[in-house]
N, C-alpha and C positions, 0 to 999 in steps of 0.2 A: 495169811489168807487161807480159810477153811471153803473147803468145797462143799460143806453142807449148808456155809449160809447163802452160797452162791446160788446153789441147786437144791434147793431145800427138798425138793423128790427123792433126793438119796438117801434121807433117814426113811422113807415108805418100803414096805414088806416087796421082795422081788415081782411077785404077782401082781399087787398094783402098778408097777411100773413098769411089766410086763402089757398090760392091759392098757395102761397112759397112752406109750407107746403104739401100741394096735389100733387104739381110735384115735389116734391122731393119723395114721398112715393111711387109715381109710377114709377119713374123712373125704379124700376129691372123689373118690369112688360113691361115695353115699352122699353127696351132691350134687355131684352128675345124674345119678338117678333120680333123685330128687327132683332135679330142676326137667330130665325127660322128661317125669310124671307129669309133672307143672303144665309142659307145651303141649303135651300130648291131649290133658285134660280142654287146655284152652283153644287147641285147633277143633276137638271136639264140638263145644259149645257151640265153636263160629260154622262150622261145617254143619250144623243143625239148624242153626238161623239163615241159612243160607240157601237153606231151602236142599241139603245136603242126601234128604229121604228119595229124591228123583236120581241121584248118580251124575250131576255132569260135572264137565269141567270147568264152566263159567261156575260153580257152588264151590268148586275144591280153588281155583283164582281168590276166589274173594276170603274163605276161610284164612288162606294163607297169609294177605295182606291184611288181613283184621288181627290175624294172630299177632305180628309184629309191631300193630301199632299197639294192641292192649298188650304187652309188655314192653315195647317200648315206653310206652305214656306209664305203667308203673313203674319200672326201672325208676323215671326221671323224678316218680313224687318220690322215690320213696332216697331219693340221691340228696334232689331239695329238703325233702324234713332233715336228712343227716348233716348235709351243709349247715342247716339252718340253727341247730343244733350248735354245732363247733362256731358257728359266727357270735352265738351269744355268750360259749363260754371265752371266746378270743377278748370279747367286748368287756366282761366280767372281769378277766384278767391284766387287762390292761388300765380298767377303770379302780381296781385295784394299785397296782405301781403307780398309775397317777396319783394317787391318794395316800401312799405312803414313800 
């Protein structure tokens, strides 16, 4: 059993695997930003439609609750296309072994 066909990364030069290693470790850090950006953008939006340019706090209520439903409701499409996705290739694969 050779560890290079296992970890095929360890024929890569130290500095690539250096760097693998560093953007993998940051990755939750540069998602969490990512995704503040996200909410911050979208409480924005709703905080302007809401008539946000007068300051109250019936406008900052309603931003908040719009914010959660528009990521809530894409959260859900974008869960359904992924499901929806793996149920056909489930369907694929199975209609497959039936067939042989």
């Amino acid at each position: 059993m050779h560890v290079d066909s296992h970890f095929p990364i360890v024929k890569e030069p130290t500095v690539k695997i250096k760097s693998t290693v560093s953007d993998y470790a940051k990755l939750p850090l540069r998602m969490a930003g990512d995704s503040k950006d996200y909410l911050y953008n979208v409480y924005s939006n709703e905080y302007r439609k809401a008539g946000g340019d007068k300051g109250g706090l019936v406008a900052r209520g309603k931003a908040s609750v719009t914010t959660s439903l528009v990521v809530t409701s894409e959260l859900l499409a974008w869960l359904g296309s992924y499901l929806g996705k793996k149920k056909e290739q489930a369907k694929d694969a199975a209609n497959d072994k039936a067939n042989n």
